[in-house]
Jmol script that loads the backbone (N, CA, C; Angstrom):
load data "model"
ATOM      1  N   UNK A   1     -20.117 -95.713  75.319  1.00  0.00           N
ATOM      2  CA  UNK A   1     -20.823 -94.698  76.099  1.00  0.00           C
ATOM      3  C   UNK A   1     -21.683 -93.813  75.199  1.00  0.00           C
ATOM      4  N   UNK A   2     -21.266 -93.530  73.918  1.00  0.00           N
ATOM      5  CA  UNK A   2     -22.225 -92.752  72.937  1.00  0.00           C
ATOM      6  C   UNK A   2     -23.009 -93.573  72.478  1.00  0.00           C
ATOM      7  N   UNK A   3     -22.982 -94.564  72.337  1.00  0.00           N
ATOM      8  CA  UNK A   3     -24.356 -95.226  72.262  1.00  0.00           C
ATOM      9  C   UNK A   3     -25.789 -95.651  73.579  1.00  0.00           C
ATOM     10  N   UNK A   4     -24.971 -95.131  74.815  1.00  0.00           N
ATOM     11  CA  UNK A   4     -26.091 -95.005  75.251  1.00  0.00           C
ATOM     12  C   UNK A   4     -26.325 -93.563  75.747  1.00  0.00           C
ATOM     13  N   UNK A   5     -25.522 -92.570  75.821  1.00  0.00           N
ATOM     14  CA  UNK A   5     -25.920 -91.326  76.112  1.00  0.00           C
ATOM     15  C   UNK A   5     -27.158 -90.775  74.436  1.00  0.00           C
ATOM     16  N   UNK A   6     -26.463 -91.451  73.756  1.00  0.00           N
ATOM     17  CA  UNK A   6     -27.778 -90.943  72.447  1.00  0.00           C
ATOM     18  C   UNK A   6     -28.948 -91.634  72.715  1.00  0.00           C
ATOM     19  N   UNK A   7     -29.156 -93.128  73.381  1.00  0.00           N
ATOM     20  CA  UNK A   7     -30.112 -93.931  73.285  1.00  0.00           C
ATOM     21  C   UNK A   7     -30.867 -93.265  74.717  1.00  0.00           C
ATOM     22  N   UNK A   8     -30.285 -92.613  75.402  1.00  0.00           N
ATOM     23  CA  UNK A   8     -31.113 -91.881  76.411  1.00  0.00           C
ATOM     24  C   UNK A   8     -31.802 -90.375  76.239  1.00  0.00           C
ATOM     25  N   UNK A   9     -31.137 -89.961  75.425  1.00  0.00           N
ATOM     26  CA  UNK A   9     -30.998 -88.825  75.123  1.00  0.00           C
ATOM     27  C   UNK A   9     -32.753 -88.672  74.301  1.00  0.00           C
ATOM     28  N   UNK A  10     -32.579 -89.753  72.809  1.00  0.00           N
ATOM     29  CA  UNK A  10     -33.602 -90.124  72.436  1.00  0.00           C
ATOM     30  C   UNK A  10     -35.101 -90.710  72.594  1.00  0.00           C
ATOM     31  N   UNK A  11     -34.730 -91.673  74.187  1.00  0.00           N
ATOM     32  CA  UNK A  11     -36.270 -92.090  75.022  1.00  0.00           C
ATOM     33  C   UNK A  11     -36.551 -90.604  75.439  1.00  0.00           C
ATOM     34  N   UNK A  12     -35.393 -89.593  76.061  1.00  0.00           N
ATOM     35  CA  UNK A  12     -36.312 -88.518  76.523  1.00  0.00           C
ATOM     36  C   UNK A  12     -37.174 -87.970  75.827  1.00  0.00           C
ATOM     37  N   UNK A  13     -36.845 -87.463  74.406  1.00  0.00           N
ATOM     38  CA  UNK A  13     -37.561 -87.012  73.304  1.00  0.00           C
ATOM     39  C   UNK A  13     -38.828 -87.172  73.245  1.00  0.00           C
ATOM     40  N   UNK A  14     -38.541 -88.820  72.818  1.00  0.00           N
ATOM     41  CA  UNK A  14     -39.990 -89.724  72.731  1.00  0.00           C
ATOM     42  C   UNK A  14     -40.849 -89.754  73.425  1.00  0.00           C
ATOM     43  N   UNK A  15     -40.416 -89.843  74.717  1.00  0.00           N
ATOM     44  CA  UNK A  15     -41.426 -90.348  75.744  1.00  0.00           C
ATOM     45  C   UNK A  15     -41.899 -89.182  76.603  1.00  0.00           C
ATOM     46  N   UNK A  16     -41.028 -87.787  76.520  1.00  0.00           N
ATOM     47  CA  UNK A  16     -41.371 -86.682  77.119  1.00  0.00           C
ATOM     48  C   UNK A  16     -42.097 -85.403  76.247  1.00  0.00           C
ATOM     49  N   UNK A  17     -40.956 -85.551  75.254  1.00  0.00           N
ATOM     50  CA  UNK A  17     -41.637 -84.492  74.462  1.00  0.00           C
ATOM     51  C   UNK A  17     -42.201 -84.610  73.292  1.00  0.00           C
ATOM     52  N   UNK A  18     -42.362 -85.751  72.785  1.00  0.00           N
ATOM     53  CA  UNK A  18     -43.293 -86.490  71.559  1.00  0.00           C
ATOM     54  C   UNK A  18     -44.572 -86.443  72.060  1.00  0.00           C
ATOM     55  N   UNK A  19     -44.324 -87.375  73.257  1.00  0.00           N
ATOM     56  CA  UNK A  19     -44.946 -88.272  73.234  1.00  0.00           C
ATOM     57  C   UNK A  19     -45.858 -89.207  73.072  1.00  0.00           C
ATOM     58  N   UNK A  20     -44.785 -89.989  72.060  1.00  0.00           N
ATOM     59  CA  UNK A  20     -44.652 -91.234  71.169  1.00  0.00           C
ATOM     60  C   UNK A  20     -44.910 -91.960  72.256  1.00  0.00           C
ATOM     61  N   UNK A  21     -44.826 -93.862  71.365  1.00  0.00           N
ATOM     62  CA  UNK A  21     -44.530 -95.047  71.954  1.00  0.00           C
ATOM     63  C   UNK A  21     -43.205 -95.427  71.955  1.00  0.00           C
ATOM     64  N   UNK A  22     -43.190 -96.823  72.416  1.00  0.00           N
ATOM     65  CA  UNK A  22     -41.914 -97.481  72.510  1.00  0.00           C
ATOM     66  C   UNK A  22     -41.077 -97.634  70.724  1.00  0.00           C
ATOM     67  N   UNK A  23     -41.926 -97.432  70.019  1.00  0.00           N
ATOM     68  CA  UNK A  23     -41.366 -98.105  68.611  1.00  0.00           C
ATOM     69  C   UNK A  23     -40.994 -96.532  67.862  1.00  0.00           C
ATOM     70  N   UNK A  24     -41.602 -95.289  68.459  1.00  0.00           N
ATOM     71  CA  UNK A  24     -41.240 -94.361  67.456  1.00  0.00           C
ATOM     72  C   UNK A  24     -39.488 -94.106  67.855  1.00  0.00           C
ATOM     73  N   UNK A  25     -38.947 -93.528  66.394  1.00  0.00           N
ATOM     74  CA  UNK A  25     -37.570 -93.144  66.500  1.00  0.00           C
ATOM     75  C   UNK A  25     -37.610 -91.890  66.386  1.00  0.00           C
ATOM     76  N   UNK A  26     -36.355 -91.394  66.377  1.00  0.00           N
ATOM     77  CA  UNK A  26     -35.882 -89.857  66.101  1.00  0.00           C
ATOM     78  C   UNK A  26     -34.716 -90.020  65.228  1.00  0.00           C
ATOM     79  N   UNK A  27     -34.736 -89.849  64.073  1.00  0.00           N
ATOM     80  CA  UNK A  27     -33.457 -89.720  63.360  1.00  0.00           C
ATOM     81  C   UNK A  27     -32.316 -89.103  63.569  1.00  0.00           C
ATOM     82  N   UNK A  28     -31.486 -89.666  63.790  1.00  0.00           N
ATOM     83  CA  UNK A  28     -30.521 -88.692  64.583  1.00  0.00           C
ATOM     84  C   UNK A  28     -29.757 -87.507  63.761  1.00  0.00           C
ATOM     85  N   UNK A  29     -30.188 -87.150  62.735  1.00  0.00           N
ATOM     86  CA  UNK A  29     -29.710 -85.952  61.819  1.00  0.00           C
ATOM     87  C   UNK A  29     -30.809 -85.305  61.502  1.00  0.00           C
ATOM     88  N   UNK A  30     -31.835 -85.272  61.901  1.00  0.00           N
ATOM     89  CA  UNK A  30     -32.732 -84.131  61.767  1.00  0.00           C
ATOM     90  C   UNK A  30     -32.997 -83.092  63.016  1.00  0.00           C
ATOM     91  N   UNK A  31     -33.059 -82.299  62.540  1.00  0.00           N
ATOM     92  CA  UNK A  31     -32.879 -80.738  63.212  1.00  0.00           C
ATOM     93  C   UNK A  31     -34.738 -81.051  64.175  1.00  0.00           C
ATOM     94  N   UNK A  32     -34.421 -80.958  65.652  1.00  0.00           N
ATOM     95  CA  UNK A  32     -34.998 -81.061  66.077  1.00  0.00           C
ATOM     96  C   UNK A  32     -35.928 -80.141  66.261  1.00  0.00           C
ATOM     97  N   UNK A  33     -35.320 -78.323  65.916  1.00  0.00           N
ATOM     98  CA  UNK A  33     -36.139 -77.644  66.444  1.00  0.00           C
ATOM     99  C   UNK A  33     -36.907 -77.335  65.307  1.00  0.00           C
ATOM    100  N   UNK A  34     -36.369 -77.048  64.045  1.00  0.00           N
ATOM    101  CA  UNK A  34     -37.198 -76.750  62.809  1.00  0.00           C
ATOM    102  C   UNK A  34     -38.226 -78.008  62.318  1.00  0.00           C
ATOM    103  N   UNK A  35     -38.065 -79.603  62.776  1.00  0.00           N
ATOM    104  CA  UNK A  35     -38.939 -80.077  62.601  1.00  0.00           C
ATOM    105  C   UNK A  35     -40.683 -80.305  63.642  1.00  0.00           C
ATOM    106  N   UNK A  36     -40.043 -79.278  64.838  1.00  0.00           N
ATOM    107  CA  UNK A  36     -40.542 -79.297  65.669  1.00  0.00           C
ATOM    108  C   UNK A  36     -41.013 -79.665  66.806  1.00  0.00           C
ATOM    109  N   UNK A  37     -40.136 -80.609  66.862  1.00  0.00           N
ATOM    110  CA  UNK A  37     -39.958 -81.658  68.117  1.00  0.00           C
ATOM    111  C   UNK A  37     -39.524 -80.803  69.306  1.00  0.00           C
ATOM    112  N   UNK A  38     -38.345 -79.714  69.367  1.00  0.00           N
ATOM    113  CA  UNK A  38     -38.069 -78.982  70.337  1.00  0.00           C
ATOM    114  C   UNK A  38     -38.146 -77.106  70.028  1.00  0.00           C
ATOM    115  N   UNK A  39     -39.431 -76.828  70.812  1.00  0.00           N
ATOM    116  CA  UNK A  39     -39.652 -75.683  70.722  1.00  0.00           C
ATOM    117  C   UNK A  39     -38.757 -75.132  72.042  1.00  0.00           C
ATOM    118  N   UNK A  40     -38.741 -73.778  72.538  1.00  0.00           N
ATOM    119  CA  UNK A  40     -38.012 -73.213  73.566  1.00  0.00           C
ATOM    120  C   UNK A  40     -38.558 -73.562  74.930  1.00  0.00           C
ATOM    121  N   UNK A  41     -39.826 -74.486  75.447  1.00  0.00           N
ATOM    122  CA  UNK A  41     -40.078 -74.623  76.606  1.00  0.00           C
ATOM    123  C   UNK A  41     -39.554 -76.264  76.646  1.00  0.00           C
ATOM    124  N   UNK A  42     -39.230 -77.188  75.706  1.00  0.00           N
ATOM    125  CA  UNK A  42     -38.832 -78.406  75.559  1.00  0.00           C
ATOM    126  C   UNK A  42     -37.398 -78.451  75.368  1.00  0.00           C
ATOM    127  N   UNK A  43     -36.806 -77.233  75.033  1.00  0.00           N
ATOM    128  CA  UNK A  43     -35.337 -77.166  75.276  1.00  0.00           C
ATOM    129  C   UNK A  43     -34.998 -76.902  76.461  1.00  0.00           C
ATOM    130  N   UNK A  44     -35.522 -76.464  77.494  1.00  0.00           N
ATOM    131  CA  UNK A  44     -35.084 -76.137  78.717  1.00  0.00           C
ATOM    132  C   UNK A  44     -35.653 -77.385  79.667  1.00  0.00           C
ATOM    133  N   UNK A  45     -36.680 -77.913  78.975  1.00  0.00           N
ATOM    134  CA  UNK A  45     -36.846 -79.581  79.738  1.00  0.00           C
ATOM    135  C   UNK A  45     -35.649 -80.143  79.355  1.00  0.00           C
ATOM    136  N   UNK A  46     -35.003 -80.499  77.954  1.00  0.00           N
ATOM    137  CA  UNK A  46     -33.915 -81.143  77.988  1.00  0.00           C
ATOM    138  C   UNK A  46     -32.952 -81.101  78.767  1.00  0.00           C
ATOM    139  N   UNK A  47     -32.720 -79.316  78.621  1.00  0.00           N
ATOM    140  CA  UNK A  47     -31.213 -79.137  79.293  1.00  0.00           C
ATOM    141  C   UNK A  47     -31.711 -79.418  80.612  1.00  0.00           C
ATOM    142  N   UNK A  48     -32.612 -79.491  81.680  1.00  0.00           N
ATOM    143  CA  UNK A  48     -33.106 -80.135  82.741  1.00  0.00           C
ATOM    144  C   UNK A  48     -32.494 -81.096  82.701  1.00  0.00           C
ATOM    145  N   UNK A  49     -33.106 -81.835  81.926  1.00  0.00           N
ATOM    146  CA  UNK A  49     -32.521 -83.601  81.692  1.00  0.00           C
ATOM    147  C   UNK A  49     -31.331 -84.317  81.747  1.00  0.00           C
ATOM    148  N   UNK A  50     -30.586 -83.609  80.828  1.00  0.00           N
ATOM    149  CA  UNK A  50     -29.441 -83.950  80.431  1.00  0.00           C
ATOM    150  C   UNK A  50     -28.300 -83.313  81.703  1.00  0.00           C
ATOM    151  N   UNK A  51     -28.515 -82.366  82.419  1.00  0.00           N
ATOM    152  CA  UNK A  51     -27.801 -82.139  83.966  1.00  0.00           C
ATOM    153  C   UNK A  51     -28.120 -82.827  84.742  1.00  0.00           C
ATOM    154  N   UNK A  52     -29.275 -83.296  85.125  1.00  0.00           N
ATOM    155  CA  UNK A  52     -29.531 -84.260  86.043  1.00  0.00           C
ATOM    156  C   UNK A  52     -29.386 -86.041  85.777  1.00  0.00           C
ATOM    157  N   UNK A  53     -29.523 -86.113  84.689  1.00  0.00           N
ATOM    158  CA  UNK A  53     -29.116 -87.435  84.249  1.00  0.00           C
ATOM    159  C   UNK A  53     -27.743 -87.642  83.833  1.00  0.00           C
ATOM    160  N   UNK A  54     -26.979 -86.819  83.377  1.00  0.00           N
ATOM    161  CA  UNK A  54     -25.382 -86.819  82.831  1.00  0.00           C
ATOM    162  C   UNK A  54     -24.099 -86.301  83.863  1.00  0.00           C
ATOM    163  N   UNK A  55     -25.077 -85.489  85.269  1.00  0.00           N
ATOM    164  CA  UNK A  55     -24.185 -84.645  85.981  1.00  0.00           C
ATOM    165  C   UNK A  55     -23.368 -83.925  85.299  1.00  0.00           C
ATOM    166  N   UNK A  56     -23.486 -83.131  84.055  1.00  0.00           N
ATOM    167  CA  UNK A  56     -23.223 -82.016  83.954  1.00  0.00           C
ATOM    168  C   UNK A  56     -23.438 -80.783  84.222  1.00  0.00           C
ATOM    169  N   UNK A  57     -22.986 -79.743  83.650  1.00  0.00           N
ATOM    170  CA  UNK A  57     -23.516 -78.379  84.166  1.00  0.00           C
ATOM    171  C   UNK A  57     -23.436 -77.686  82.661  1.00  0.00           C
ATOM    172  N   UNK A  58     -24.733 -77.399  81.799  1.00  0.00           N
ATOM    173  CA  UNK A  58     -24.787 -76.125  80.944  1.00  0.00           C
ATOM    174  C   UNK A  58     -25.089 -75.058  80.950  1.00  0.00           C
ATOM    175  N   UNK A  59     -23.771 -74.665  80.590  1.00  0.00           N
ATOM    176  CA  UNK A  59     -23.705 -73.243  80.833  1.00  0.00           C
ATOM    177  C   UNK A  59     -24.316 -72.015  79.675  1.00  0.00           C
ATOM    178  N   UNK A  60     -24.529 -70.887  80.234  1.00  0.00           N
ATOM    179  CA  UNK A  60     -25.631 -69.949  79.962  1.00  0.00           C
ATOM    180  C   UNK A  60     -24.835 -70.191  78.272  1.00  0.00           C
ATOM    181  N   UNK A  61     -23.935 -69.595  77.671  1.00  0.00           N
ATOM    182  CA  UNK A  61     -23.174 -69.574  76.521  1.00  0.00           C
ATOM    183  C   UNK A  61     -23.150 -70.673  75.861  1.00  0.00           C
ATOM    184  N   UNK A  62     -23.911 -71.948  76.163  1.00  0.00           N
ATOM    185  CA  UNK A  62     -23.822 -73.010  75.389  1.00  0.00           C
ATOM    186  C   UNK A  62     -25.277 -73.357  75.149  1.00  0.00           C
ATOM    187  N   UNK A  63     -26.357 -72.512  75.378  1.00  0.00           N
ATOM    188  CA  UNK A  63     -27.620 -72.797  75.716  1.00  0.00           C
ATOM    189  C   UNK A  63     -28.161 -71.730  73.562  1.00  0.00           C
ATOM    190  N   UNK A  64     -26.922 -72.810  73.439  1.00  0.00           N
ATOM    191  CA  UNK A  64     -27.559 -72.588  71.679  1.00  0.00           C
ATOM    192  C   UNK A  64     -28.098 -73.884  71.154  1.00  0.00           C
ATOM    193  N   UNK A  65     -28.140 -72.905  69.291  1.00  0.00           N
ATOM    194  CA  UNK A  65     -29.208 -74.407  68.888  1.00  0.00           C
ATOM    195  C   UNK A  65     -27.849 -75.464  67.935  1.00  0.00           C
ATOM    196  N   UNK A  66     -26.488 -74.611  67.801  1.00  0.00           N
ATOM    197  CA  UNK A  66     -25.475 -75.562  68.050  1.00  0.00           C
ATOM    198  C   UNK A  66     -25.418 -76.894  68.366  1.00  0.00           C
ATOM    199  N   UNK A  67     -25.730 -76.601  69.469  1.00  0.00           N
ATOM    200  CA  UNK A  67     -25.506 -77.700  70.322  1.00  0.00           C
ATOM    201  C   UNK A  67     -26.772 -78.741  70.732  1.00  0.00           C
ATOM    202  N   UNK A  68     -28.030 -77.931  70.424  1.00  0.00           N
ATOM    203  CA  UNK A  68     -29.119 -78.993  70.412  1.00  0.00           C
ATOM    204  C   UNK A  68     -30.013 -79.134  69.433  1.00  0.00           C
ATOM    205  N   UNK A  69     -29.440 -79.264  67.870  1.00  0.00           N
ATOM    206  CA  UNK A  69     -29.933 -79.425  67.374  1.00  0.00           C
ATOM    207  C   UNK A  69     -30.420 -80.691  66.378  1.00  0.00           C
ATOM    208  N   UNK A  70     -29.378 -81.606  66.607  1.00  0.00           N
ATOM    209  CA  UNK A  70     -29.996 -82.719  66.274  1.00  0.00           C
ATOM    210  C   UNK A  70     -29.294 -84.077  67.467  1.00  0.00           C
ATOM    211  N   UNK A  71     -29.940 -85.084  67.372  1.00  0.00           N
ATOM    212  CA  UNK A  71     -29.569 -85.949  68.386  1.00  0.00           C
ATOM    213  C   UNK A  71     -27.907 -86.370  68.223  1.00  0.00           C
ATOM    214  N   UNK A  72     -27.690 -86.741  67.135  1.00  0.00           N
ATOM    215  CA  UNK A  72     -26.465 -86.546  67.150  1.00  0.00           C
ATOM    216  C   UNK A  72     -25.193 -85.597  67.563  1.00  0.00           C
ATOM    217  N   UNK A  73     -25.767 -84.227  67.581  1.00  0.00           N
ATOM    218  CA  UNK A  73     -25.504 -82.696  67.846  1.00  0.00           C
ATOM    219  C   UNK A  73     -25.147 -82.991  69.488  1.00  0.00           C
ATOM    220  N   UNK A  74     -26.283 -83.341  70.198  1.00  0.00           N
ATOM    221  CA  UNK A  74     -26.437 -82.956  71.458  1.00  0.00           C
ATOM    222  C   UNK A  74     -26.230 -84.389  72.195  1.00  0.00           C
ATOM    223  N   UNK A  75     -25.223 -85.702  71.666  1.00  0.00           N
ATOM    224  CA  UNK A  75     -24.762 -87.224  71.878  1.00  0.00           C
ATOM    225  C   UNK A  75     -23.573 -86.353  72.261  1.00  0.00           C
ATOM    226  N   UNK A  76     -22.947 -85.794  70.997  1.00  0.00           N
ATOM    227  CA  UNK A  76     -21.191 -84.966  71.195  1.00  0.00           C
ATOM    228  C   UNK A  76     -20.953 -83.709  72.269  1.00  0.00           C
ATOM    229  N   UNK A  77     -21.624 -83.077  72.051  1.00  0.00           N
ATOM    230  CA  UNK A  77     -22.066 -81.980  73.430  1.00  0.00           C
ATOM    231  C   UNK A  77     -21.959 -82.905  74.543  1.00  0.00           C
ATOM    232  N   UNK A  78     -22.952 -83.806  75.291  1.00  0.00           N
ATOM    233  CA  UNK A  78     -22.837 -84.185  76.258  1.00  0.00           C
ATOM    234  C   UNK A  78     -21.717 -85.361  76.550  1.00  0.00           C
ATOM    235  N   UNK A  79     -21.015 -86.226  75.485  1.00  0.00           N
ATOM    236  CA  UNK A  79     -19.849 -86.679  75.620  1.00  0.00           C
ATOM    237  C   UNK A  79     -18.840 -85.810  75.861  1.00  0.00           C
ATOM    238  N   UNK A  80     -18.733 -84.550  75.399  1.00  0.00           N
ATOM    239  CA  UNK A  80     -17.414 -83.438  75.631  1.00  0.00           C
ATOM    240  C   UNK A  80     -17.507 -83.033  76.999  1.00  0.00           C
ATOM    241  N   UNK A  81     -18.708 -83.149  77.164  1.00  0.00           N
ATOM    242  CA  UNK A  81     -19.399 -82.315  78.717  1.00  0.00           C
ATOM    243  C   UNK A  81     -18.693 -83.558  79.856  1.00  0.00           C
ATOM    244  N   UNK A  82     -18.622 -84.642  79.621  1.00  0.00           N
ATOM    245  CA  UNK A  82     -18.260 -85.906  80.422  1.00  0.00           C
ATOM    246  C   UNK A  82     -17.203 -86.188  80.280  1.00  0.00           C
TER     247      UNK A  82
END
end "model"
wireframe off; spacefill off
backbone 0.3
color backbone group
């Protein structure tokens, strides 16, 4: 299941907030927001994302960079969340 909640997690990236092609990656240990991939209007697309695609619910107190800061970061977040 963590291999595809990261492998979804990652097309969103790409294909929403890159947007890249089919071949670009996201390393899954780089800090998404300092490299700039997720500024504060692309973090709240995620957390969009990731409730409606995972049926979770994030809550106001978890809406850190903890938790979304690298793909790997935010694979374990939404596995704990499930």
């Amino acid at each position: 299941m963590s291999l595809e909640i990261s492998s979804t997690l990652e097309r969103f990236i790409v294909d929403e907030l890159m947007m890249g092609d089919k071949n670009t990656r996201v390393d899954p240990d780089v800090s998404l927001v300092s490299s700039g991939i997720v500024d504060s209007l692309a973090l709240l697309r995620l957390i969009a994302f990731v409730e409606e695609k995972f049926g979770v619910t994030v809550e106001d107190d978890e809406v850190v960079p903890d938790n979304f800061e690298t793909l790997n970061i935010m694979e374990s977040f939404v596995a704990a969340k499930l």
